[in-house]
C-alpha positions as CSV (number, residue, x, y, z in Angstrom):
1,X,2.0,-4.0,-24.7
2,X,-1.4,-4.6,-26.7
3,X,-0.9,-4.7,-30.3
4,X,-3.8,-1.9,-31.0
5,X,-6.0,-2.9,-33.9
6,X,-7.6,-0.7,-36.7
7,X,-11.1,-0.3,-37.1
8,X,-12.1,-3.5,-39.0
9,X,-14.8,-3.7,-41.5
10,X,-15.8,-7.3,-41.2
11,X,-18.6,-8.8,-43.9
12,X,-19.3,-11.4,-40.9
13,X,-23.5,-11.2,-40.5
14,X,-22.9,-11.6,-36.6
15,X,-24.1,-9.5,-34.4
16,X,-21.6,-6.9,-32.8
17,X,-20.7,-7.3,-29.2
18,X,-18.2,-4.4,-28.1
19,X,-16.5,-4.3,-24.6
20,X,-15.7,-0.7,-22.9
21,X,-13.6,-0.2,-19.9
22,X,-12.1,2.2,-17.9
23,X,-9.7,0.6,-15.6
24,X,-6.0,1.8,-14.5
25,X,-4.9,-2.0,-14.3
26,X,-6.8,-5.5,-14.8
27,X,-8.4,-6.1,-11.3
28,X,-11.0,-9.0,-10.1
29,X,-13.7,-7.2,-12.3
30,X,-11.8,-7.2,-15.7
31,X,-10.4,-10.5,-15.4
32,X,-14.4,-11.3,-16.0
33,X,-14.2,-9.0,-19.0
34,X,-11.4,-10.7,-20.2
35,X,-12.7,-14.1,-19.7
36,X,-16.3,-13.0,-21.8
37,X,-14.1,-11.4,-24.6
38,X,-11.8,-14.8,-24.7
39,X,-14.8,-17.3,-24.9
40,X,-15.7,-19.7,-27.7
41,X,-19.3,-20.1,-26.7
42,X,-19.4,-16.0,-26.8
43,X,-17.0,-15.3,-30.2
44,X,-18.8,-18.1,-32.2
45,X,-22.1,-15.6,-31.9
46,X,-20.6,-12.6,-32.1
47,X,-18.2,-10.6,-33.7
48,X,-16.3,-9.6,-30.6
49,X,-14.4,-6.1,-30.3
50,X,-12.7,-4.1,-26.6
51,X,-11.9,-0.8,-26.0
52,X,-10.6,0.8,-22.9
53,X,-9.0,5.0,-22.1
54,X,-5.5,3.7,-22.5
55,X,-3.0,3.8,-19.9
56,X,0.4,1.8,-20.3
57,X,-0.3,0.0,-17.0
58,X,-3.9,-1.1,-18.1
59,X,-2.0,-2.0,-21.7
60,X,0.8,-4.4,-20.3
61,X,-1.5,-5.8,-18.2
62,X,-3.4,-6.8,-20.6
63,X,-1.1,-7.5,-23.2
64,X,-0.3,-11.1,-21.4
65,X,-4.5,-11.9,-21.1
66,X,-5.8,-11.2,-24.5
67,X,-4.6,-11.9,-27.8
68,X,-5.2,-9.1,-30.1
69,X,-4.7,-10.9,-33.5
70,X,-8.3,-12.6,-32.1
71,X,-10.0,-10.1,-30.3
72,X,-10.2,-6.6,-31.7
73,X,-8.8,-4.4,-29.2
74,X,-9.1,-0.9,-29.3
75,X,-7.2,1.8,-27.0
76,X,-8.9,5.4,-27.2
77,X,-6.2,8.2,-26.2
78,X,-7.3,11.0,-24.7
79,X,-10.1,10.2,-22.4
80,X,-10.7,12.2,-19.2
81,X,-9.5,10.7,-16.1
82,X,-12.1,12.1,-13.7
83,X,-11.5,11.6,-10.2
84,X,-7.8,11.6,-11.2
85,X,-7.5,14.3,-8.2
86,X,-7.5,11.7,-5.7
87,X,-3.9,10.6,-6.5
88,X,-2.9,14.1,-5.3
89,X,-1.4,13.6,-1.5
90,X,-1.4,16.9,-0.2
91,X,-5.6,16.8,1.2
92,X,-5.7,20.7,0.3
93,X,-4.9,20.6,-3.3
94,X,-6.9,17.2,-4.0
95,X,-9.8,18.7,-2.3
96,X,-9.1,21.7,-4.5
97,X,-8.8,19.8,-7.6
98,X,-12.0,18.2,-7.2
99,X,-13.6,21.0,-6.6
100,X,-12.5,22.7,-9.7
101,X,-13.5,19.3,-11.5
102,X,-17.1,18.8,-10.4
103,X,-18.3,22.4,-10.0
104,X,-16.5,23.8,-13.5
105,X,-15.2,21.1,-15.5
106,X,-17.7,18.4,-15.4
107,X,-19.5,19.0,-17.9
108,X,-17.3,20.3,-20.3
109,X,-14.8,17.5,-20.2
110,X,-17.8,15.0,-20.1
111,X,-19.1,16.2,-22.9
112,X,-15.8,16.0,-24.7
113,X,-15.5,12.2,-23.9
114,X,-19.0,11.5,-25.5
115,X,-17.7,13.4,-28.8
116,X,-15.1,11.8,-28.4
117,X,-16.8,8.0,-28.1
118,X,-19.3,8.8,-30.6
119,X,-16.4,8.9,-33.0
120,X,-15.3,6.1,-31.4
121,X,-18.6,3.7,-31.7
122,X,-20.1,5.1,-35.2
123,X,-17.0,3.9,-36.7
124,X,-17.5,-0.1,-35.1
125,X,-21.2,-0.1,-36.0
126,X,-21.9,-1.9,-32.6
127,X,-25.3,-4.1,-32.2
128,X,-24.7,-5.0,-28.5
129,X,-22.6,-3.0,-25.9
130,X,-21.0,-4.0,-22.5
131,X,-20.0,-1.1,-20.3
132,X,-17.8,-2.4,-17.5
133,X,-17.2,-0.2,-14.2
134,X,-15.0,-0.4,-11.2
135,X,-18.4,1.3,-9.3
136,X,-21.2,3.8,-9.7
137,X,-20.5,6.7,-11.0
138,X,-16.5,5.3,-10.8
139,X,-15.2,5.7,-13.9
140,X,-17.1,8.8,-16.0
141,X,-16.2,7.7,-19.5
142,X,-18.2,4.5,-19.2
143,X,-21.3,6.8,-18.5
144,X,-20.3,8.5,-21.9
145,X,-19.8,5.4,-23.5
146,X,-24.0,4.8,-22.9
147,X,-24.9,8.2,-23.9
148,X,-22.7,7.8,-26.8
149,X,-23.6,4.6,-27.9
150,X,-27.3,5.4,-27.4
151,X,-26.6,8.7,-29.8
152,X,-25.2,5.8,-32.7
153,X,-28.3,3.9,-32.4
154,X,-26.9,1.5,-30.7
155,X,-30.4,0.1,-28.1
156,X,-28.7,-2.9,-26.5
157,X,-26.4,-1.6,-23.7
158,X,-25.3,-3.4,-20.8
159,X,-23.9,-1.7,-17.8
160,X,-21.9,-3.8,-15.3
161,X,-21.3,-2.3,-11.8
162,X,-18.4,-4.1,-9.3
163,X,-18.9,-2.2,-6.6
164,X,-21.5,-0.1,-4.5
165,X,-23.3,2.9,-6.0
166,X,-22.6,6.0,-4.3
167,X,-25.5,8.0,-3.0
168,X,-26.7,11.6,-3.3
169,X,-25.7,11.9,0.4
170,X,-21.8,12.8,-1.1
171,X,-22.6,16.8,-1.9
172,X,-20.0,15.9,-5.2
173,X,-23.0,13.7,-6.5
174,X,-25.6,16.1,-7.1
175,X,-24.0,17.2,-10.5
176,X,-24.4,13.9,-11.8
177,X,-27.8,14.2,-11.3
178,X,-28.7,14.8,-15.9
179,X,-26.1,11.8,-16.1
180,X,-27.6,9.4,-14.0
181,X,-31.3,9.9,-15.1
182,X,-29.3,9.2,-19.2
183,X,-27.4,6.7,-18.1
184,X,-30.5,4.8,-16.0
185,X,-32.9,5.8,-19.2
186,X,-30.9,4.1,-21.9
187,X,-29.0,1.4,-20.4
188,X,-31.3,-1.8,-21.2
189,X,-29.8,-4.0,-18.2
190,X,-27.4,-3.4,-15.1
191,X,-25.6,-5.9,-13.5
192,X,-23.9,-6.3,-10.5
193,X,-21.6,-9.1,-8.7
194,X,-23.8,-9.1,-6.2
195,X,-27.3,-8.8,-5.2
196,X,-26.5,-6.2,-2.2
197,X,-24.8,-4.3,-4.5
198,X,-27.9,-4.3,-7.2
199,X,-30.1,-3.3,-5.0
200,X,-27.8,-0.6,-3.5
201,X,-27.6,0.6,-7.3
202,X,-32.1,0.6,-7.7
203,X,-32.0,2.1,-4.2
204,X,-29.5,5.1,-5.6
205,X,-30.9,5.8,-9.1
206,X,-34.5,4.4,-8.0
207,X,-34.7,1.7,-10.1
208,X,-37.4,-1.2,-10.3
209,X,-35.5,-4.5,-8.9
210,X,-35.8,-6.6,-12.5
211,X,-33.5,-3.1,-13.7
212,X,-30.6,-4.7,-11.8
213,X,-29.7,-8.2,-12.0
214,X,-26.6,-10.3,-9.7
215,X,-24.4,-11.9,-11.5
216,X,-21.2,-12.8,-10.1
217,X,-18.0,-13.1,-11.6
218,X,-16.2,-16.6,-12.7
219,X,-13.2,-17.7,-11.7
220,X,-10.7,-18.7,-14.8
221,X,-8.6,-21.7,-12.7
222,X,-5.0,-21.4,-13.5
223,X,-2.4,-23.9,-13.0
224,X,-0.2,-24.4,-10.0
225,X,3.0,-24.3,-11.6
226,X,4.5,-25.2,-8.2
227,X,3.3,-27.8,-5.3
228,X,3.0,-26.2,-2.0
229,X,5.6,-28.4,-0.6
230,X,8.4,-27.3,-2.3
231,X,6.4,-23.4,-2.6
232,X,6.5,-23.5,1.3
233,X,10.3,-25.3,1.5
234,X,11.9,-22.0,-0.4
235,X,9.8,-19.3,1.3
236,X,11.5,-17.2,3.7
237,X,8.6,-17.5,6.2
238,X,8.4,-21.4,6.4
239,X,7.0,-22.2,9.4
240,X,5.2,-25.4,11.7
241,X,2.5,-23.0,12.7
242,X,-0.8,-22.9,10.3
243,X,0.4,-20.3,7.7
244,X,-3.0,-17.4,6.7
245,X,-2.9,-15.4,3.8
246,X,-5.0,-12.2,3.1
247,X,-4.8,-10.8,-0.6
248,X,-6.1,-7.4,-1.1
249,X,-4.8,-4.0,-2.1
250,X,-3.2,-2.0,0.8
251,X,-6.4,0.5,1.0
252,X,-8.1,1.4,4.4
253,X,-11.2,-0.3,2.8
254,X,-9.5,-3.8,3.0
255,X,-8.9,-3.4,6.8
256,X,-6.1,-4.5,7.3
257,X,-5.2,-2.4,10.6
258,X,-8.3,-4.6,11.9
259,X,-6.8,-8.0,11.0
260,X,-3.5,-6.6,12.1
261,X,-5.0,-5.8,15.5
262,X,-6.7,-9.6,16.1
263,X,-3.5,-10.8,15.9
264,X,-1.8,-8.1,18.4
265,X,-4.8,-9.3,20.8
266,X,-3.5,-13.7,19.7
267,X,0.1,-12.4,20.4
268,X,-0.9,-10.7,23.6
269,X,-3.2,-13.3,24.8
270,X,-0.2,-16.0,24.7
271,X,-2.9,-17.7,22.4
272,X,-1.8,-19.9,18.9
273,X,-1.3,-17.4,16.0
274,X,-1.0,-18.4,12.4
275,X,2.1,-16.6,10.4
276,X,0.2,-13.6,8.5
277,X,1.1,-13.4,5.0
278,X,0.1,-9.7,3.9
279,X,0.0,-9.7,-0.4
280,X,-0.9,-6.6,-2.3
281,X,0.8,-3.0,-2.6
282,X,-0.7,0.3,-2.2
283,X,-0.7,3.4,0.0
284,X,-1.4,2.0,3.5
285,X,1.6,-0.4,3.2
286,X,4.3,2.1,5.5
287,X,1.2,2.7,8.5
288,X,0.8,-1.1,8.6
289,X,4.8,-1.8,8.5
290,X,5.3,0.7,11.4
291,X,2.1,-1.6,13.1
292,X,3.5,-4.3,13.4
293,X,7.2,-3.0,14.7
294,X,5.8,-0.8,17.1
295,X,3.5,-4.0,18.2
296,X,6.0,-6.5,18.1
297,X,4.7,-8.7,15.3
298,X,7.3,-9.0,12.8
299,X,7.6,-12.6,13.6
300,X,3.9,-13.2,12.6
301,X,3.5,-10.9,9.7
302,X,5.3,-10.9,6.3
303,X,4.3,-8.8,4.1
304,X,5.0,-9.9,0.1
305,X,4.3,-7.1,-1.9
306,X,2.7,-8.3,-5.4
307,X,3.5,-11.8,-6.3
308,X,3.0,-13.3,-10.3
309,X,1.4,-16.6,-9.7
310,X,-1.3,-16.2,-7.5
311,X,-2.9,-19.9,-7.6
312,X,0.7,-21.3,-6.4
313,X,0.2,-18.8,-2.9
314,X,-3.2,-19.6,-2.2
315,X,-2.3,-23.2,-2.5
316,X,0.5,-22.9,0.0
317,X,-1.5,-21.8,2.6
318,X,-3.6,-23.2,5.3
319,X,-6.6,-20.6,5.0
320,X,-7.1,-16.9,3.5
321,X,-8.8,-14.5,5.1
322,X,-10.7,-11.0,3.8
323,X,-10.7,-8.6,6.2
324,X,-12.5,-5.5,4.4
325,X,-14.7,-2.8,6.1
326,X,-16.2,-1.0,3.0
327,X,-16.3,-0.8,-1.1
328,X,-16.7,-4.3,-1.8
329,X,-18.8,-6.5,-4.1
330,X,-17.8,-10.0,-4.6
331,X,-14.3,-10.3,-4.0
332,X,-12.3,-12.6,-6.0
333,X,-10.1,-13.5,-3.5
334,X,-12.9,-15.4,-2.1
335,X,-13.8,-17.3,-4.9
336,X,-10.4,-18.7,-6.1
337,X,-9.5,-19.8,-2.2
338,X,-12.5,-21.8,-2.8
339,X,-11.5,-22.8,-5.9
340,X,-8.4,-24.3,-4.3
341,X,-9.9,-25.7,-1.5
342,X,-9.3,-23.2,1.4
343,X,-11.2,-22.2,4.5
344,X,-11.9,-18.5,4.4
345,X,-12.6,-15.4,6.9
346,X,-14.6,-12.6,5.6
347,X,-16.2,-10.2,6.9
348,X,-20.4,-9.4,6.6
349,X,-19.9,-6.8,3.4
350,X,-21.7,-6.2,0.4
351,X,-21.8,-9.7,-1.9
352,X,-19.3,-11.7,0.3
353,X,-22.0,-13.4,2.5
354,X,-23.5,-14.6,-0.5
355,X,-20.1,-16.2,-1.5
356,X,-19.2,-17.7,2.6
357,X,-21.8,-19.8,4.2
358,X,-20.8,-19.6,7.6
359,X,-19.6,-22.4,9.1
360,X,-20.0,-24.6,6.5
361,X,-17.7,-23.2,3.1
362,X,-16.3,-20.6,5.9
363,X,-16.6,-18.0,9.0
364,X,-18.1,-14.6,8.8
365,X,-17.1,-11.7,11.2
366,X,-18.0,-8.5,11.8
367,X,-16.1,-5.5,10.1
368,X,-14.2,-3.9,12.5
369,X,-14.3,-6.2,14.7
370,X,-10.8,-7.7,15.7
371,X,-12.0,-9.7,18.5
372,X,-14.2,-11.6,16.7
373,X,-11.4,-11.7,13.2
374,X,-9.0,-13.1,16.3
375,X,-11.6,-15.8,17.4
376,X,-12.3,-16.9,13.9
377,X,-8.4,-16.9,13.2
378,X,-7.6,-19.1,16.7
379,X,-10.4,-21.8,15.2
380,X,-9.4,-22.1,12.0
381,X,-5.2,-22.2,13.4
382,X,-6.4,-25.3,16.2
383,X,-8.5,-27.1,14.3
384,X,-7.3,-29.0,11.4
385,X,-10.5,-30.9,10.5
386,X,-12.3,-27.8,10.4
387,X,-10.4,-25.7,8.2
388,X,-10.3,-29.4,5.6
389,X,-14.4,-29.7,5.9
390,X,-15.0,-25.5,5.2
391,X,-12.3,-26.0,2.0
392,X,-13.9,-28.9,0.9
393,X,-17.6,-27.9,1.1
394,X,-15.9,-24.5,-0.3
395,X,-14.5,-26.2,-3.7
396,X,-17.7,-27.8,-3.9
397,X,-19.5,-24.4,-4.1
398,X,-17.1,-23.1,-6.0
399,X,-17.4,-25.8,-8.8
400,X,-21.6,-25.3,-8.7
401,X,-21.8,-21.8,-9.1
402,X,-18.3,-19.8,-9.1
403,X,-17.1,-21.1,-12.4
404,X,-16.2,-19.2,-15.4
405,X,-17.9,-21.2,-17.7
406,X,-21.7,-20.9,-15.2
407,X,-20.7,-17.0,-15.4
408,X,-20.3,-17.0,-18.9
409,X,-23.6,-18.8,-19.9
410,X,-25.6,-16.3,-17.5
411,X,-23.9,-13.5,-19.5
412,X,-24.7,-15.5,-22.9
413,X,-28.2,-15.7,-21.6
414,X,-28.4,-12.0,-21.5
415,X,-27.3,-11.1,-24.2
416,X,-29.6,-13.2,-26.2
417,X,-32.4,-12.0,-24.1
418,X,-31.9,-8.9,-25.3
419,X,-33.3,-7.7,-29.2
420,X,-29.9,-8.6,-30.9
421,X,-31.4,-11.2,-33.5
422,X,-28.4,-13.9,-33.8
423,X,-27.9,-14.5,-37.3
424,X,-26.7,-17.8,-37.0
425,X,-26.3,-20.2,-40.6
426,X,-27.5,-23.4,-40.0
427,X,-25.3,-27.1,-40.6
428,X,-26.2,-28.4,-43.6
């Protein structure tokens, strides 16, 4: 668990940079966060602090990726959750729920969670703050971390979106309306992964296009801890055939069904499949078990669950594939196969073809489209030379412009852009 730090008075003249989240658990997007609040060339400028609503899961997540004897971290109890309906299963009572949340409790609740906040930031006396968000509106209390902040003075606010905006088509949006026009009227810069996804965010809260800039998350390597020989040697689905990996949570928006029905159409076809390794957990995982019995492919599909050490995985395999439909930005799982020097399959959503050039660092599809996912599967499984040119041309990429360090020097950029003067002493 993270060690949770008192307020500290510090006599440092640096400039205050404070870090906000609202996460359940660290995904792609906060493994950025973590990688800005962990940098030397960020923490010798500024004196660094992070708060997020505190959950146990988003604490022991984070307890092994942050040390909190450097980094000030904050948890704030007793946050609202909104949108915490949707882990109701019965449909009636979720839809209920929400109901009872936008049209009577908005409001109230919100404004608690400023009070709340403005506790919160009057007490760190922040110069420059970082709002990070799953999407837009996502997570409410980051919205009431801007308002609050903006009510403490504090004029430097950054707001990082890492997914698509939602419109004002969704009837539940219109009582956001007063938000959004706060939000968009004191945040000094948005930023997105990607640039579909900025200008899906001017297009929703008509912003000018220099209100919201791209730029995508870095990938922190980590180290194989062990070689994909003796990784594939142990696994229980060692195999001669090409071995392709998809890494995503088990959510309708990752589309797995549609990956899951290219390979029924390999199998069917007589046609070479690769063995399907299925990591991730979540709520689809039983529909897609019952899948592939009732298709006959439990001798091309494993599925893993979560596994630790990622890196060791993706190294083991032949290629990865993405197969989502919806709700993406810039998938991380894209950018640290490339890291590693694999071939990749994604699909034409949101950021990722800014991150796959097709047929050169890998293959685009179509969502929903499993003949064309079983195509692009068949090449990369028959053709060796291919799948080692796209991973090569891939790491190459990857090293250029997918980097933590490039990510973090665009976000140092910003931040000095901004009006935080950095009181820096000079060397004598």
């Amino acid at each position: 668990m993270v060690k949770a730090q008192e307020y500290r008075v510090t006599t440092s003249k640096r400039p205050k940079l404070h870090f906000f989240t609202d996460c359940s658990y660290v995904a792609g997007s906060e493994r950025m966060l973590i990688n800005l609040a962990t940098s030397l060339a960020i923490t010798d400028l500024y004196d660094v602090t992070l708060s997020y609503r505190y959950s146990q899961h988003y604490s022991d997540d984070l307890a092994p990726r942050i040390d909190s004897e450097k980094v000030n971290v904050v948890p704030i109890k007793g946050l609202y959750p909104f949108r915490a309906a949707f882990k109701i299963q019965s449909k009636f009572a979720r839809h209920l729920v929400l109901g009872i949340e936008t049209i009577l409790l908005k409001y109230p609740l919100f404004a608690y969670d400023v009070a709340a906040l403005v506790r919160h930031f009057w007490r760190l006396k922040v110069d420059l703050l970082h709002v990070n968000n799953g999407g837009y509106p996502g997570a409410y209390p980051c919205s009431a971390a801007v308002i609050a902040a903006r009510l403490c003075g504090v004029r430097n606010i950054v707001y990082v979106v890492n997914n698509l905006a939602v419109s004002y088509g969704n009837p539940a949006r219109w009582v956001d309306r007063p938000i959004d026009w706060l939000v968009k009227r004191w945040v000094t810069q948005f930023v997105t992964g990607s640039r579909f996804a900025a200008d899906r965010l001017c297009e929703v809260l008509h912003l000018p296009k220099q209100r919201a800039i791209a730029i995508p998350n870095g990938i922190r390597l980590r180290a194989i801890r062990e070689e994909r020989a003796s990784y594939l040697s142990r696994a229980s689905w060692r195999t001669l055939r090409p071995v392709a990996l998809i890494v995503a949570q088990l959510e309708k928006r990752k589309g797995h069904i549609y990956l899951l029905e290219a390979m029924r159409i390999l199998v069917e076809s007589g046609r070479e499949a690769p063995l399907l390794i299925i990591e991730g957990v979540g709520p689809e995982r039983a529909a897609l078990e019952q899948y592939v019995e009732t298709n006959r492919l439990s001798e091309h599909v494993r599925f893993l669950g979560s596994v630790d050490h990622l890196f060791d995985l993706i190294n083991a395999v032949d290629f990865t594939v993405l197969s989502s439909i919806d709700q993406e930005d810039f998938p991380n799982i894209i950018l640290e196969s490339m890291a590693l020097g694999k071939a990749v399959i994604g699909t034409t959503v949101a950021g990722i073809p800014e991150q796959i050039a097709h047929e050169k660092t890998g293959l685009l599809v179509p969502p929903r489209e499993p003949n064309a996912l079983a195509d692009a599967l068949l090449r990369l499984s028959q053709n060796s030379e291919l799948r080692g040119s796209l991973g090569e041309q891939a790491k190459e990429q990857f090293t250029a412009r997918f980097t933590e360090n490039v990510a973090v020097a665009r976000y140092l950029d910003l931040y000095k852009s901004l009006s935080v003067p950095l009181r820096v002493t000079p060397a004598p």
